[in-house]
Structure formats: structure tokens, C-alpha cells
N, C-alpha and C positions, 0 to 999 in steps of 0.2 A: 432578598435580592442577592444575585451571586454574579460574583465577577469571572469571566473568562478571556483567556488570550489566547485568543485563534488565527491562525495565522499574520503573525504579526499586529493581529487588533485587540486591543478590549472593546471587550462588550460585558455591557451588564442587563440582567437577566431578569423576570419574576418569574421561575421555576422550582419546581419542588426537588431536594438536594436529591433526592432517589430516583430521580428521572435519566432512565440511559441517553448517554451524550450521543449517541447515535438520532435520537428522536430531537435534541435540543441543534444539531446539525442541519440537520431534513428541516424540522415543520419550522422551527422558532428561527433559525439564522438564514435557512432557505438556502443552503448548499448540499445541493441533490447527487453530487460528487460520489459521497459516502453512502454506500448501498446496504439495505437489509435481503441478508439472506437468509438466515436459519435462525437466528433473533437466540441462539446460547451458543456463541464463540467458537462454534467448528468448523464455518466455510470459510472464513478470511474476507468475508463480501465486506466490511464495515472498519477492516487496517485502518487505523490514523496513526499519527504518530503524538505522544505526550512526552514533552523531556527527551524529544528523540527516539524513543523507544515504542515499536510496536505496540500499537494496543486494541483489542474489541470493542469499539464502539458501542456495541449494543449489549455488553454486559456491565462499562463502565458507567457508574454514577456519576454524575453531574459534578457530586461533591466530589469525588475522589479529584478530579479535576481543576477543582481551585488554585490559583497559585501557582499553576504550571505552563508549560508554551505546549500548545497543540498545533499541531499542523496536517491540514487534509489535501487532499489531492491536487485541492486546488488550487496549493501554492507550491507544491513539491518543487515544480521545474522552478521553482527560486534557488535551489540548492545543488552546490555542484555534482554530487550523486544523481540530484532528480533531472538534470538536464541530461546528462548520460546516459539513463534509463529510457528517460520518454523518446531521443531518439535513438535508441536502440530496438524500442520495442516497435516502434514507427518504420526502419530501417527494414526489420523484421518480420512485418505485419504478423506479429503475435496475438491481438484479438483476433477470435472469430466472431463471437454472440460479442463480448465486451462485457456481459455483468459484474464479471468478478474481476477486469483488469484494475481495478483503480484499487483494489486492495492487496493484490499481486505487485502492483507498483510500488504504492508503500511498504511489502517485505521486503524487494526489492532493495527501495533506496537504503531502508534503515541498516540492511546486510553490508551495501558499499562505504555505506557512512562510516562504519565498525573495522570494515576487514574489506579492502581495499581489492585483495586480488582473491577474491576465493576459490577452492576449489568444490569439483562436483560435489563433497559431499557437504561441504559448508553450504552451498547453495540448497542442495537438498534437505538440510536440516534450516536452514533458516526460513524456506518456504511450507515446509510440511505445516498443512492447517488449512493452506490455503488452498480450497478447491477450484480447479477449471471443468466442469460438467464436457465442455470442448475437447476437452484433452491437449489444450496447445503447450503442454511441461516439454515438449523439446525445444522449440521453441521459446518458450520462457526462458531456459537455461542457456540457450546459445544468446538471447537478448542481453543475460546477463556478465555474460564469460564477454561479450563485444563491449558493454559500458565498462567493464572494469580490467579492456585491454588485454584479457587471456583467452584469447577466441582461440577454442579449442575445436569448435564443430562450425559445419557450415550446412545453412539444410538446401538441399538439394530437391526435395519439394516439400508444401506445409506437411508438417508433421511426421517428417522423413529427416534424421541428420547423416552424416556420414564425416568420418573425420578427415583434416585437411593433417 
């Protein structure tokens, strides 16, 4: 049995400790939030946050997890970064498709939680991993530069910025 605290809850578990916490999300807690993309940590589809800190759900083990606060998209807008974000990127209509926003969200908040006012290239390195197939990255970064108050860009149409 293994215990976990996900978003603000325990729960405990009979799952095997090698089991990626991405699948104990999805099938065993039944929070469909956290998305499988490429299943080895390169598209960002699966961001949660552990101890606050960005992390690949589907490369993380179960166990590495123990003992720790986890938090998935689903509880982000509890935090004052994740309220920021989600109306930002709502403000912004940033999804197109949507697969990969809920892990873009979480690079996202975990950036603002850290570094309050970033600039473009703190942004750009804090998101690099996470792929949008859409292409909506200007977007994303004007969603970003608006939650954390340094709107630098305004877009003008989707995936068009132009500076103010």
C-alpha cells in the first residue's frame, strides 16, 4: 500500500511502487486532467507539480512520490499563480486543440510561483519541453507576461503578437 497526497488529499493506494504516477492519476484516482503524450518526458502533456516543482508524470514512479504534495491541474486555480494563469490563458484564448494545455499550465504556474515577473527568456526556458503541435507559444507567452502583470505583447490576431 502506498500513500499519496494529491492535491490536498491522501489517498492510499495498492499499486506497484514502479508504476508511473501518470497511470496512478488517469486509471486508479480517475483524474483525466493529466494527459499522456509521448509516455518518455519530452512533450510536457503529463506537468504535475510534486513539492511544487514541475515534474513528468509518466516517467515518475509512484514511489519517488511518497511523502510528497502533488498537485495536478486540477487543483492549480487553488493557488494564487494558478488563478492568474487560467484567466489569462481564458482571457487569451490560448488553447486551440487543448491536449497539451493542462501541462503548459503547470510550467506555467510553477514559473510564476518562483519568479514572479519573468522575462521572455525565463519564460522561454521555463517552458522549453513543453510542446503545443498548434503552435499557440505566442500566445502562451503573452498569457504569461498578462498573469504575472508585465504584458509586454498584445496579439492582434491568434498567433500574431505585435508589441504595445
Amino acid at each position: 500500500m502506498i500513500t499519496l497526497n494529491v492535491n490536498e488529499m491522501n489517498r492510499t493506494l495498492d499499486v506497484p511502487a514502479d508504476m508511473p504516477l501518470l497511470w496512478i492519476l488517469r486509471d486508479v484516482i480517475g483524474m483525466t486532467g493529466t494527459k499522456f503524450g509521448c509516455g518518455m518526458g519530452l512533450c510536457g502533456a503529463c506537468t504535475i507539480h510534486i513539492d511544487g516543482q514541475p515534474a513528468r508524470s509518466c516517467l515518475t514512479p509512484v514511489s519517488a512520490a511518497v511523502a510528497k504534495k502533488i498537485t495536478t491541474i486540477e487543483a492549480i486555480g487553488a493557488s494564487p499563480a494558478g488563478k492568474r494563469i487560467q484567466a489569462a490563458w481564458l482571457a487569451l484564448d490560448v488553447p486551440q486543440c487543448g491536449y497539451c494545455q493542462s501541462g503548459q499550465v503547470m510550467s506555467a504556474c510553477a514559473l510564476l510561483a518562483t519568479n514572479p515577473k519573468p522575462s521572455d527568456s525565463d519564460i522561454d526556458a521555463a517552458m522549453a519541453g513543453n510542446i503545443c503541435r498548434c503552435g499557440t507559444y505566442p500566445r502562451i507567452r503573452a498569457a504569461i507576461h498578462q498573469a504575472a502583470g508585465t504584458t509586454k505583447a498584445a496579439l492582434s490576431q491568434p498567433g500574431a503578437m505585435k508589441e504595445v
